[in-house]
N, C-alpha and C positions, 0 to 999 in steps of 0.2 A: 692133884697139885704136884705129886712126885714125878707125874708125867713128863711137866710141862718143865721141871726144872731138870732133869734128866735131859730132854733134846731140847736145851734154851735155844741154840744156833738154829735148827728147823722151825722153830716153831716162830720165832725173829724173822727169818725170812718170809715165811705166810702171814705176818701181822706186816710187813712194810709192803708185801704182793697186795693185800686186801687196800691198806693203806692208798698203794699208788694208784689200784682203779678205783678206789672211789674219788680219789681225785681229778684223776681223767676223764671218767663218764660221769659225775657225780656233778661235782664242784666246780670245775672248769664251763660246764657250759651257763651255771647260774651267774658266775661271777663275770662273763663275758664282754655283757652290754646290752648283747642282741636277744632281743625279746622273741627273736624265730627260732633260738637255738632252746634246745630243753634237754633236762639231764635223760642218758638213757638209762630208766632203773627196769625195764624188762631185762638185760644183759648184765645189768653192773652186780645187783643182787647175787644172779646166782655166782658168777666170777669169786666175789667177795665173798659168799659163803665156800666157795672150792677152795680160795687161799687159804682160807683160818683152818679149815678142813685137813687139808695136808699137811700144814705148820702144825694142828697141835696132833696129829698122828701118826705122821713119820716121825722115825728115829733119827737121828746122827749119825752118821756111816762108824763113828769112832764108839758106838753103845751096843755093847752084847744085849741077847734079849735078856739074859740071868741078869743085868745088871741095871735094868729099869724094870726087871719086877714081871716082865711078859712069863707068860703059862705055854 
C-alpha cells in the first residue's frame, strides 16, 4: 500500500490507461447496437493488465528509490 500512495500520479495514469481500453475494446462494442460487432477480450485483457502493471510499478520521476522504500 505504501507503494501505491508513494507514486499516486503513475499509478492514476495506468488505472485511467486500463480504464480507457476497456472502454474501447470492451464496452463500446457491446453498447453499439450492432449485433456483428463483439468486444475484443483476446487484445483488451492483456493491454489492461500492461496498464495496471506499470501504474502500480513505476515510480514518479519526482521519488528517490530511499524514499518509497526500494532495496
Amino acid at each position: 500500500m505504501t507503494k501505491l500512495l508513494a507514486s499516486w500520479k503513475t499509478t492514476l495514469v495506468g488505472v485511467l490507461g486500463a480504464i480507457a481500453t476497456a472502454i474501447t475494446m470492451i464496452a463500446l462494442p457491446i453498447l453499439d447496437g450492432d449485433p456483428a460487432t463483439s468486444p475484443a477480450w483476446g487484445e483488451a485483457i492483456p493491454l489492461i493488465l500492461t496498464a495496471l502493471g506499470i501504474g502500480w510499478f513505476a515510480r514518479d520521476d519526482d521519488k528517490s528509490s530511499e524514499s518509497v522504500g526500494a532495496k
